[in-house]
N, C-alpha and C positions, 0 to 999 in steps of 0.2 A: 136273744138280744142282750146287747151288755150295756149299762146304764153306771155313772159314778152312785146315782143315788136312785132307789128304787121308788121312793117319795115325788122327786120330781120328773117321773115320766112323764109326757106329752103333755109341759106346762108351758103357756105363750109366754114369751119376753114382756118387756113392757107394752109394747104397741100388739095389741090382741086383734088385728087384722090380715087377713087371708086377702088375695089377691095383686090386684095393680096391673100395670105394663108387666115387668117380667113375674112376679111370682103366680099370677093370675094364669101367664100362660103354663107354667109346670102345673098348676092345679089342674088344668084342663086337660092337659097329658095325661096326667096319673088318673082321673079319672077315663080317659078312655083308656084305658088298660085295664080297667075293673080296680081301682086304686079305691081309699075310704077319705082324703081328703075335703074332696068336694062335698059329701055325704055327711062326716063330722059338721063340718064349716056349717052347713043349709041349720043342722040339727043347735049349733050354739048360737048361731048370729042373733044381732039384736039390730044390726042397721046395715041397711045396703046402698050402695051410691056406685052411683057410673062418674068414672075419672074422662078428665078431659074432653069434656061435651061440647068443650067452646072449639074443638079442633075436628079433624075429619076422622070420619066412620072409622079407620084404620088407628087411630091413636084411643079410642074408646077401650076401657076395662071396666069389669066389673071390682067391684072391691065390697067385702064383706067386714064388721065388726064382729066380733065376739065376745060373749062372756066368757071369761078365761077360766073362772071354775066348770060350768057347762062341759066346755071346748077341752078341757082334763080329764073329765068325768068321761064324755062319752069315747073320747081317745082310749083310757083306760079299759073303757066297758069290750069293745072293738076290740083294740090287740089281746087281751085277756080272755075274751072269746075263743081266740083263736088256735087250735091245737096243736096248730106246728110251730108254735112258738116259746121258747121255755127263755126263763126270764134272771138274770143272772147280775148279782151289784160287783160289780168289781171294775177294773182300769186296763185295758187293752194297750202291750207295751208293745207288741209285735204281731206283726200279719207272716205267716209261711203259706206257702201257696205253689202247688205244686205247676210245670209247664213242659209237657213231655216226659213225665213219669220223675221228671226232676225237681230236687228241693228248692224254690227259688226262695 
């Protein structure tokens, strides 16, 4: 993983919410692929609320708050865990990538 700052890995912007209409659905994605999102999220939140209650079943999300130190902390705890992952502070100027044994 490459990161500009090694300090601010897996820190929330200012709105420290997890969910909604669309981002809710990627949560839910990634956790059924065996993702740590949803899992983080459950572990930092401090308040939960169902969006759009006054509209039909289909427009319903769940949406999570978080404590944003929490939600860092166990971010960090989680990918630092992890052994196939080596962790790297530098600026990514270019992607190569090979497609048919060829340099793209």
């Amino acid at each position: 993983m490459v990161t500009q700052n090694l300090e601010t890995l897996a820190r929330m912007s200012c709105n420290p919410a997890m969910g909604g209409v669309a981002k809710g659905q990627i949560i839910r994605e990634i956790d059924a692929l065996g993702g740590m999102s949803g899992i983080i999220t459950d572990a930092s939140s401090i308040q939960f609320r169902m969006l759009n209650k006054s509209k039909g079943p289909a427009m319903w999300s769940p949406r999570a708050q978080c404590d944003r130190k929490v939600f860092e902390k166990e971010w960090r705890k989680g990918l630092e865990g992890n052994k196939n992952i080596d962790f790297w502070q530098d600026t990514v100027d270019n992607i190569t990538t090979k497609k048919g044994g060829l340099l793209v």
